[in-house]
KEZA-559736 format. One record per residue (C-alpha): residue number from 1; z negated, x, y negated. Coordinates in Angstrom, 1 decimal, always signed. Example, Ala and Ser with C-alpha at 12.3 -4.5 7.8 and 13.67 -1.06 7.14 Angstrom:
2
{num 1 | Z -7.8 | X +12.3 | Y +4.5}
{num 2 | Z -7.1 | X +13.7 | Y +1.1}
END
This chain:
295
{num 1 | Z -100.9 | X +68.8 | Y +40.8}
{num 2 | Z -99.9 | X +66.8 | Y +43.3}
{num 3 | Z -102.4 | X +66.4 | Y +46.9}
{num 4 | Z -100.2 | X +67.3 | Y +49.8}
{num 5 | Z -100.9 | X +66.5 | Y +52.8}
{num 6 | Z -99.0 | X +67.2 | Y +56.6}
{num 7 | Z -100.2 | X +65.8 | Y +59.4}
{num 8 | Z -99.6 | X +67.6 | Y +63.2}
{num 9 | Z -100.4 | X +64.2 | Y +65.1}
{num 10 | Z -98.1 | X +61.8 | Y +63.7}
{num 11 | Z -95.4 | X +64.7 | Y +62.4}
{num 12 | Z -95.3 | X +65.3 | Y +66.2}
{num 13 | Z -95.4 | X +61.8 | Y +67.2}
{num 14 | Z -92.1 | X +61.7 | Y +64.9}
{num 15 | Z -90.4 | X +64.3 | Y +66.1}
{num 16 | Z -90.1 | X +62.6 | Y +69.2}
{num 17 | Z -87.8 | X +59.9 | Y +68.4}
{num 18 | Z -85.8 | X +62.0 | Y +65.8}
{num 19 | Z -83.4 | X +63.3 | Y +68.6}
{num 20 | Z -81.1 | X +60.7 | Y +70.2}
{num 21 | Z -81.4 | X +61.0 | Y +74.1}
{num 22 | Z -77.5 | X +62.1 | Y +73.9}
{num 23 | Z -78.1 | X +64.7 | Y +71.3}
{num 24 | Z -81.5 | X +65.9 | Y +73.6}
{num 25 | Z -78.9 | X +66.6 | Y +76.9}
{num 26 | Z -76.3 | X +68.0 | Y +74.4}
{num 27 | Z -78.7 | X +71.0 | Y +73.0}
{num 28 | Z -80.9 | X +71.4 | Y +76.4}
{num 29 | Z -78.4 | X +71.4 | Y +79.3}
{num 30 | Z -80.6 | X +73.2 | Y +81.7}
{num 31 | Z -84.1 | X +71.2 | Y +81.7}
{num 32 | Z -85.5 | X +73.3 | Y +84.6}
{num 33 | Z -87.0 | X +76.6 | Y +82.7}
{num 34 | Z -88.5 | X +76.9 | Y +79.4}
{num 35 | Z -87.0 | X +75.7 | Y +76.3}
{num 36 | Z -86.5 | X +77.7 | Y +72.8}
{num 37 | Z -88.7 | X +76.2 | Y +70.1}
{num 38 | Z -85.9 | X +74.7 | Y +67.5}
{num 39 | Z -86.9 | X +73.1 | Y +63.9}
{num 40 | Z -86.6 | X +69.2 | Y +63.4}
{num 41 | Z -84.5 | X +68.8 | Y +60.7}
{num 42 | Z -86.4 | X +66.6 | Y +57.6}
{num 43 | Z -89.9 | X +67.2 | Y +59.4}
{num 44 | Z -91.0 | X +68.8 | Y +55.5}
{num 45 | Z -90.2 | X +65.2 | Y +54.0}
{num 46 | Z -92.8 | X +63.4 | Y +55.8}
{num 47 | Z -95.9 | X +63.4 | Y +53.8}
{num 48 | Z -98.4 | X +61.6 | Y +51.7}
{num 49 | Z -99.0 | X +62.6 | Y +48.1}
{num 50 | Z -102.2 | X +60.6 | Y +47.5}
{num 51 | Z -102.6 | X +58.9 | Y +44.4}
{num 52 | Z -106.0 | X +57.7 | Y +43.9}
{num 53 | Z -107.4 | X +55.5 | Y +41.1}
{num 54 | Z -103.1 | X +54.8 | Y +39.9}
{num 55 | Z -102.2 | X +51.2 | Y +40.0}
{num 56 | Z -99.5 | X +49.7 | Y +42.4}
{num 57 | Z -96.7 | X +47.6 | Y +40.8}
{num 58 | Z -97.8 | X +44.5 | Y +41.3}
{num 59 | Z -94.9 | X +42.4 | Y +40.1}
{num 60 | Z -92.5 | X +43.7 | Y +42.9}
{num 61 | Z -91.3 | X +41.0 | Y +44.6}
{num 62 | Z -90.6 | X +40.9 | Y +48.8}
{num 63 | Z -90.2 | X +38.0 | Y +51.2}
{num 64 | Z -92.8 | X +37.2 | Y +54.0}
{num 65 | Z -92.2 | X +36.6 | Y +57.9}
{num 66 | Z -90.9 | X +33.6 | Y +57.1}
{num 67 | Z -88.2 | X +34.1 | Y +54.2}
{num 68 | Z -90.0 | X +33.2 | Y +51.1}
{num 69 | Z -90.1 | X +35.2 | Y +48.2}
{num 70 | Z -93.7 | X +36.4 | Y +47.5}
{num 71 | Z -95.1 | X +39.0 | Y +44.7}
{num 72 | Z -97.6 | X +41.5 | Y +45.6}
{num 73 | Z -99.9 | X +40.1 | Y +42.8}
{num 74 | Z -100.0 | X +37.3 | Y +45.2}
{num 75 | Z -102.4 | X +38.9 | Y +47.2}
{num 76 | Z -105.0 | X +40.8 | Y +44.6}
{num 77 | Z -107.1 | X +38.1 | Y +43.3}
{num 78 | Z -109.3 | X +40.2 | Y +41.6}
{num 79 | Z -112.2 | X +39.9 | Y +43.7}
{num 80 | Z -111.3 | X +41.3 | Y +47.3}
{num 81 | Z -109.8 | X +44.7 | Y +48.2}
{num 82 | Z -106.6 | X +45.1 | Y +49.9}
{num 83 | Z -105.9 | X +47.4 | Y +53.3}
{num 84 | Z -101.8 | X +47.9 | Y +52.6}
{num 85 | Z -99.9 | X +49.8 | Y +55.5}
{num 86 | Z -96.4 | X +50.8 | Y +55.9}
{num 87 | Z -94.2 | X +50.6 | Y +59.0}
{num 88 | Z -90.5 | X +49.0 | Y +61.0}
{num 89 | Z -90.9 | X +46.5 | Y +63.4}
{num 90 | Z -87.7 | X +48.1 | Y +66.1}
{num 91 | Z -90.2 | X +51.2 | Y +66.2}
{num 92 | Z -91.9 | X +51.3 | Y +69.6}
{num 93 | Z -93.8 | X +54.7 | Y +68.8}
{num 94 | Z -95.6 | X +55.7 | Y +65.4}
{num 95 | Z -95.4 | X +52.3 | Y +63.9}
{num 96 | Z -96.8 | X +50.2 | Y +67.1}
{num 97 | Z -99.3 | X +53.0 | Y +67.2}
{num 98 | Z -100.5 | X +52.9 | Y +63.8}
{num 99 | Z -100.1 | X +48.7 | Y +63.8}
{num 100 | Z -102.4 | X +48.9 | Y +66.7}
{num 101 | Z -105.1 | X +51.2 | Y +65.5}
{num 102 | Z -104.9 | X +48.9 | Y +62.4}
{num 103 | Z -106.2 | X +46.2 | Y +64.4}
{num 104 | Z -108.6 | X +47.8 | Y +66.5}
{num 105 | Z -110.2 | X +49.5 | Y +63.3}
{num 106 | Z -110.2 | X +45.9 | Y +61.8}
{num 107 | Z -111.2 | X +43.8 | Y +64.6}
{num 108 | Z -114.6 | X +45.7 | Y +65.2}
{num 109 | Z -115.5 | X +46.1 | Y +61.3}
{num 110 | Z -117.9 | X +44.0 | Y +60.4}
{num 111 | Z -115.5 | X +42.0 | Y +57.5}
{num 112 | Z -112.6 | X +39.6 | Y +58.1}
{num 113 | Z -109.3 | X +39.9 | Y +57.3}
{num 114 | Z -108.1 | X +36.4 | Y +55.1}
{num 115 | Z -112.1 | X +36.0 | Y +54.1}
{num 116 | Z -113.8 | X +39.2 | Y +52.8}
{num 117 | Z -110.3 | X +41.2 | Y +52.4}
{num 118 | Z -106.3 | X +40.8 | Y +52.7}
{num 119 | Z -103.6 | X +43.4 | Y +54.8}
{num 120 | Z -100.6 | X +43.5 | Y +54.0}
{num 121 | Z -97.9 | X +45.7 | Y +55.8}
{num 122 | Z -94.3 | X +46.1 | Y +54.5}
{num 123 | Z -91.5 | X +47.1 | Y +56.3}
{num 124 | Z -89.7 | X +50.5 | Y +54.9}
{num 125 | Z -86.3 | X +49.1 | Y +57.0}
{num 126 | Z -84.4 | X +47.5 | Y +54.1}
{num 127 | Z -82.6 | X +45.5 | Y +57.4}
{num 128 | Z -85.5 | X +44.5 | Y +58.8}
{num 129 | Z -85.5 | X +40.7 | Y +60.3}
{num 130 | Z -87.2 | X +38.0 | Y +59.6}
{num 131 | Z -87.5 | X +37.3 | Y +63.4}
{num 132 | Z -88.8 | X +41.1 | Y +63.9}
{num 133 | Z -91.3 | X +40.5 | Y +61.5}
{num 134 | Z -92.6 | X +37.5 | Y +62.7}
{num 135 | Z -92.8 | X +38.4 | Y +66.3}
{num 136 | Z -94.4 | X +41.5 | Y +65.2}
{num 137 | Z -97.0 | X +39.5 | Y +63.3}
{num 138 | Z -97.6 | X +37.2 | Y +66.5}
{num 139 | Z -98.3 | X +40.0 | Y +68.2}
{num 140 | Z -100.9 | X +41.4 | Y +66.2}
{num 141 | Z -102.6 | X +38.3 | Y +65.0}
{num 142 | Z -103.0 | X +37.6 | Y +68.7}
{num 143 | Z -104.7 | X +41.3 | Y +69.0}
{num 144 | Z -106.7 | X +40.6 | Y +66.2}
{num 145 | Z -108.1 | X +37.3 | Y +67.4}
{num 146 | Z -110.2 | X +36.0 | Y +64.3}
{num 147 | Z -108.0 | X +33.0 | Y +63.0}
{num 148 | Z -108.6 | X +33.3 | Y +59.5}
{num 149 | Z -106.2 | X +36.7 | Y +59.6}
{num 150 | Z -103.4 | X +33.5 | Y +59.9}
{num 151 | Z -103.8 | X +33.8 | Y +56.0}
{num 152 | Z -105.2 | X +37.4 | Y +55.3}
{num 153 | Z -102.5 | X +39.3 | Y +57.0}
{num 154 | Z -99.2 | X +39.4 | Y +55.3}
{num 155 | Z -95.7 | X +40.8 | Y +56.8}
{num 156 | Z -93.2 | X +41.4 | Y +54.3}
{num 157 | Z -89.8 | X +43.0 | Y +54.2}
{num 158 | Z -87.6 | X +43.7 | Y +51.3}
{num 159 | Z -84.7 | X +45.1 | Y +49.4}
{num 160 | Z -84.2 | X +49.0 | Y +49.0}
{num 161 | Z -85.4 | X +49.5 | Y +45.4}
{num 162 | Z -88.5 | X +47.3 | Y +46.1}
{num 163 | Z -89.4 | X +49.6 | Y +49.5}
{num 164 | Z -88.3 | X +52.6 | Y +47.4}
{num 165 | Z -90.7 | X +52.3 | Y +44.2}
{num 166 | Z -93.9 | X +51.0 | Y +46.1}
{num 167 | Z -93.6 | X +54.0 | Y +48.5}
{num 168 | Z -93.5 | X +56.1 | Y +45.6}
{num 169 | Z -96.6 | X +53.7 | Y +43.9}
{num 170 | Z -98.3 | X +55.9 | Y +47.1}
{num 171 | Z -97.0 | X +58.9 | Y +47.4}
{num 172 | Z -96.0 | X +57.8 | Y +50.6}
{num 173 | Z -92.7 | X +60.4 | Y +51.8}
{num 174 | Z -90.3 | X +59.5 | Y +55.2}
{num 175 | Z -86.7 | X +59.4 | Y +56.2}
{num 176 | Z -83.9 | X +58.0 | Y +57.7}
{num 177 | Z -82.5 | X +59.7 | Y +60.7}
{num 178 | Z -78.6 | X +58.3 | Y +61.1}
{num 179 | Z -78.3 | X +60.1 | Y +64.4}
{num 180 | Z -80.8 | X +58.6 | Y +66.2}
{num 181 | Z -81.3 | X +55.5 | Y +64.1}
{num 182 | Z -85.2 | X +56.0 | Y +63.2}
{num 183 | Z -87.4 | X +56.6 | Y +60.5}
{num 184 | Z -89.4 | X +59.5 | Y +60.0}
{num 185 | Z -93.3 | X +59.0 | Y +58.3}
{num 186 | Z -96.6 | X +59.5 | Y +58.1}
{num 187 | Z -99.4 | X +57.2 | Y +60.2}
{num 188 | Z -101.6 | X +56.7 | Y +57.3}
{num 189 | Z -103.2 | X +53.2 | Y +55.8}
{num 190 | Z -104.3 | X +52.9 | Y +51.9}
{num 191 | Z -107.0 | X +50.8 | Y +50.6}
{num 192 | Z -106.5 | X +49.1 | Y +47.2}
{num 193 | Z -109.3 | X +47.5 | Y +44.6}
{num 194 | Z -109.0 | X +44.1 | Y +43.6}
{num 195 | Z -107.1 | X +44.6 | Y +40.9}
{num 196 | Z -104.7 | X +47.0 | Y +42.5}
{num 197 | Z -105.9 | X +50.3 | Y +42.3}
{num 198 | Z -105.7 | X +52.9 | Y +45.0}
{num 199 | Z -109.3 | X +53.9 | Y +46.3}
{num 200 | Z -108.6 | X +55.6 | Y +49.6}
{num 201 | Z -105.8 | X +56.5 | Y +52.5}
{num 202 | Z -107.1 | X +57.0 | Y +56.2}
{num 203 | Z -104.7 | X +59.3 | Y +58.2}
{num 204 | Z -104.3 | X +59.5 | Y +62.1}
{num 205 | Z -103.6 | X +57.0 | Y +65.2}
{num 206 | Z -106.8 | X +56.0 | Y +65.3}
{num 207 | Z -109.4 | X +54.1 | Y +62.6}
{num 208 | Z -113.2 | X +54.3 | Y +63.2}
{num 209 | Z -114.2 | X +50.7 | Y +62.3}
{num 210 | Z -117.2 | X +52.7 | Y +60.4}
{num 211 | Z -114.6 | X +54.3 | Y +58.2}
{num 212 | Z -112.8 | X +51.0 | Y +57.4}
{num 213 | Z -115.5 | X +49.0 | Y +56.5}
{num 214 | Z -116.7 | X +52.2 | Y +54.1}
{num 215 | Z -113.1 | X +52.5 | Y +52.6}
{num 216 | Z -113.1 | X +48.5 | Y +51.8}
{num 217 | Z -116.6 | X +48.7 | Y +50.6}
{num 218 | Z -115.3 | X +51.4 | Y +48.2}
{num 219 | Z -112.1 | X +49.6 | Y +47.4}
{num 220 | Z -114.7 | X +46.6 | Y +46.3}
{num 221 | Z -115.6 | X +48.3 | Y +43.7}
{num 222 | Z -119.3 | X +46.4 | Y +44.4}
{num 223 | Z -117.5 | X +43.0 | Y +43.9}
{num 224 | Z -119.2 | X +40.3 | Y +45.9}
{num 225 | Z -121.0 | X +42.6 | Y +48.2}
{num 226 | Z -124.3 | X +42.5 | Y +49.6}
{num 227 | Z -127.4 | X +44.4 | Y +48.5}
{num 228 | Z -127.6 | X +46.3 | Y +52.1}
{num 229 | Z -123.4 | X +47.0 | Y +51.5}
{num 230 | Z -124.2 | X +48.5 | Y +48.4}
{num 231 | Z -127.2 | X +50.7 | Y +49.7}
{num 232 | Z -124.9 | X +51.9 | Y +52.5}
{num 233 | Z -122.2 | X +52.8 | Y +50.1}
{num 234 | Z -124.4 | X +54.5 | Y +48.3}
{num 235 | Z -125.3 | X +56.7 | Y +51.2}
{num 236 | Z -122.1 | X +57.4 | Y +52.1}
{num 237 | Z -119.0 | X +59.5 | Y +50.7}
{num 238 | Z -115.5 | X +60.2 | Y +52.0}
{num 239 | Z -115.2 | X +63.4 | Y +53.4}
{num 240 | Z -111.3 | X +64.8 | Y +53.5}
{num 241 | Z -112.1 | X +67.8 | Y +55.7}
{num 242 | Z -112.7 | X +65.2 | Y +58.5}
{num 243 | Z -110.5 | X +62.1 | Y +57.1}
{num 244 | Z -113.6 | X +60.0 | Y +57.6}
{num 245 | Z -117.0 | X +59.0 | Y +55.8}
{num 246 | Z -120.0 | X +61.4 | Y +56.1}
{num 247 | Z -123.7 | X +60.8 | Y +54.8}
{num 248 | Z -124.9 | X +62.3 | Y +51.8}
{num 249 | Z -128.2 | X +63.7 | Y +52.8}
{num 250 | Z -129.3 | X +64.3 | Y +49.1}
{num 251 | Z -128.6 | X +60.3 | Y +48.3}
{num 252 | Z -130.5 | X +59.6 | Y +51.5}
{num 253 | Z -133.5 | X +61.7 | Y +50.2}
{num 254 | Z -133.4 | X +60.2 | Y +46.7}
{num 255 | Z -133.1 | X +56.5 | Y +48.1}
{num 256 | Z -136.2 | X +57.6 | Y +50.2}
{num 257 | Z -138.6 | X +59.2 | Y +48.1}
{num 258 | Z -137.6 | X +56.5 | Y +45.9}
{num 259 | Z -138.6 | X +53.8 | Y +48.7}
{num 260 | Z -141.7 | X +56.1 | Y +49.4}
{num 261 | Z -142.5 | X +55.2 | Y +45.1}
{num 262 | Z -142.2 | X +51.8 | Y +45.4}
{num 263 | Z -144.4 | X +51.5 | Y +48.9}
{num 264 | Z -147.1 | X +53.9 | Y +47.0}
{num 265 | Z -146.8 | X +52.2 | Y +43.9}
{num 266 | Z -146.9 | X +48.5 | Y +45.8}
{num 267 | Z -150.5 | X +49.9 | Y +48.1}
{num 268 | Z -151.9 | X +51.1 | Y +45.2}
{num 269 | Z -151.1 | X +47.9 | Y +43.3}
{num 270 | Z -152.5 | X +45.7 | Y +45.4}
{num 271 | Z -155.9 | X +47.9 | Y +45.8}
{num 272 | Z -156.3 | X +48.3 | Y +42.5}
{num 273 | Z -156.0 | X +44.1 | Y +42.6}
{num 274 | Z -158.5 | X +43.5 | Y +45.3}
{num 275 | Z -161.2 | X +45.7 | Y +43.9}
{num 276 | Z -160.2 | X +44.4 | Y +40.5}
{num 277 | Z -160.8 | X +40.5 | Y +41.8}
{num 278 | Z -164.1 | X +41.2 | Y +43.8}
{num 279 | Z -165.6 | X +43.2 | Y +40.6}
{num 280 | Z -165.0 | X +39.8 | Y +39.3}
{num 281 | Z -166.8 | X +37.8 | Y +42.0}
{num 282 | Z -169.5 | X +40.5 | Y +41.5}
{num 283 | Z -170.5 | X +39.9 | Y +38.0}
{num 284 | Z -168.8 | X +36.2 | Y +37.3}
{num 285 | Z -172.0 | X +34.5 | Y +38.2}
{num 286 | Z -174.9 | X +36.9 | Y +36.3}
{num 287 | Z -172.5 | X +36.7 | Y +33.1}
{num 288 | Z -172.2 | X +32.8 | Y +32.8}
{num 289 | Z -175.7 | X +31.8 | Y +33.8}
{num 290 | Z -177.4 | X +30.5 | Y +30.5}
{num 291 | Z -181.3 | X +29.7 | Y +30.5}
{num 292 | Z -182.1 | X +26.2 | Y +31.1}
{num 293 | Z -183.4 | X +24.0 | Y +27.9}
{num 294 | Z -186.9 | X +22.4 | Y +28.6}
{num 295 | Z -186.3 | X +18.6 | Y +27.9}
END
């Protein structure tokens, strides 16, 4: 069964650039009184089907910002998770929107785009430009402000098919308007394991750097992460009511009672030691006296 999912903030956030301004005066000639509520056309084809723990196809092939023909197993090495997003760089709404949260959610996680994980965002415009793309990614890397991001965050367009079967890797659904020369599609970001897999999608405009750092610990899979990252991952669950990560209070209560056993069992230890040692002192001396021999 597939996981369906709509989403009022960036459905509405759509909807605004789906009309052409000529088609807008055409319908609503009098823009004084109230208007009749009228249905966007497509609105039911933006979506996100998730599918979590399938594997991308990694052998697709795209071009980066600066022409040359890449691979997206180019950027899974097998030991750090991957933060894929989708958008068009001539969209001044949804996409700069989501582009931007990107990078605030990023720039105030703890991790570091290029050293603990790689983005990559491709563009769902089959005609997208190189000189979009790059200016696009000058922008953001400049938002970002960590240089190592020069090599951790990766613009790539490419051909129809290619946009067409790693949207549907992610269940991702949008549209084409020809009237007013948009696309139609969720704000949502996916988080991949090393080797590809999908672990988790964030939805909205705006990414808690809490929840990013949680969704790339997950994505890990507990690859190279610390023992701290691996206690706070253990404390911590995705919750899809609130599109964000909640504590598990009964994983909090078992790490502490079993904290509390290992502090009790350490006291105890090293009483059971120090009474142990001066019984020692105690008796050492009366047990290895022997008589002295008359000479």
């Amino acid at each position: 069964m597939r996981l369906e999912r709509a989403f009022i903030v960036n459905l509405f956030v759509a909807a605004a650039f789906l009309t052409s301004p000529s088609e807008a005066q055409h319908r609503f000639v009098d823009q004084t009184g109230p208007q009749p509520a009228r249905d966007v056309p497509q609105l039911d084809e933006i979506g996100v089907d998730e599918k979590l723990d399938e594997t991308i196809p990694l052998d697709l092939s795209f071009r980066d910002h600066t022409g040359k023909k890449v691979q997206l197993k180019d950027y899974f090495d097998g030991k750090r998770p991957v933060l894929l997003s989708f958008a068009y760089h001539t969209c001044d709404t949804l996409c700069s929107m989501v582009l931007d949260a990107t990078a605030r959610g990023i720039q105030d996680a703890v991790w570091t785009a290029g050293k603990e994980y790689q983005v990559i965002t491709i563009s769902i415009d089959p005609k997208e430009t190189l000189e979009a793309t790059a200016a696009k990614r000058a922008q953001l890397l400049k938002a970002y402000g960590r240089p190592e991001a020069d090599n951790g965050w990766h613009f790539l367009v490419g051909d129809k098919p290619e946009i067409e079967r790693i949207t549907d890797a992610f269940g991702y659904r949008y549209f084409y308007n020809a009237r007013s020369g948009h696309y139609g599609h969720p704000a949502a970001i996916m988080f991949l394991t090393p080797d590809g897999k999908i672990a988790r999608y964030l939805y909205g405009l705006n990414y808690n750097p809490t929840d990013v750092r949680m969704a790339l610990l997950e994505a890990s899979e507990g690859r190279s992460i610390s023992t701290v990252e691996q206690l706070i991952l253990y404390c911590y669950a995705y919750d899809p009511g609130a599109n964000s990560y909640a504590l598990m209070a009964f994983n909090v209560m078992k790490l502490g009672g079993g904290l509390t056993v290992l502090l009790l069992g350490g006291t105890l230890a090293l009483f059971w030691l120090r009474e142990r040692r001066r019984g020692l002192l105690a008796t050492g001396p009366a047990e290895n006296d022997e008589p002295h021999q008359a000479s």
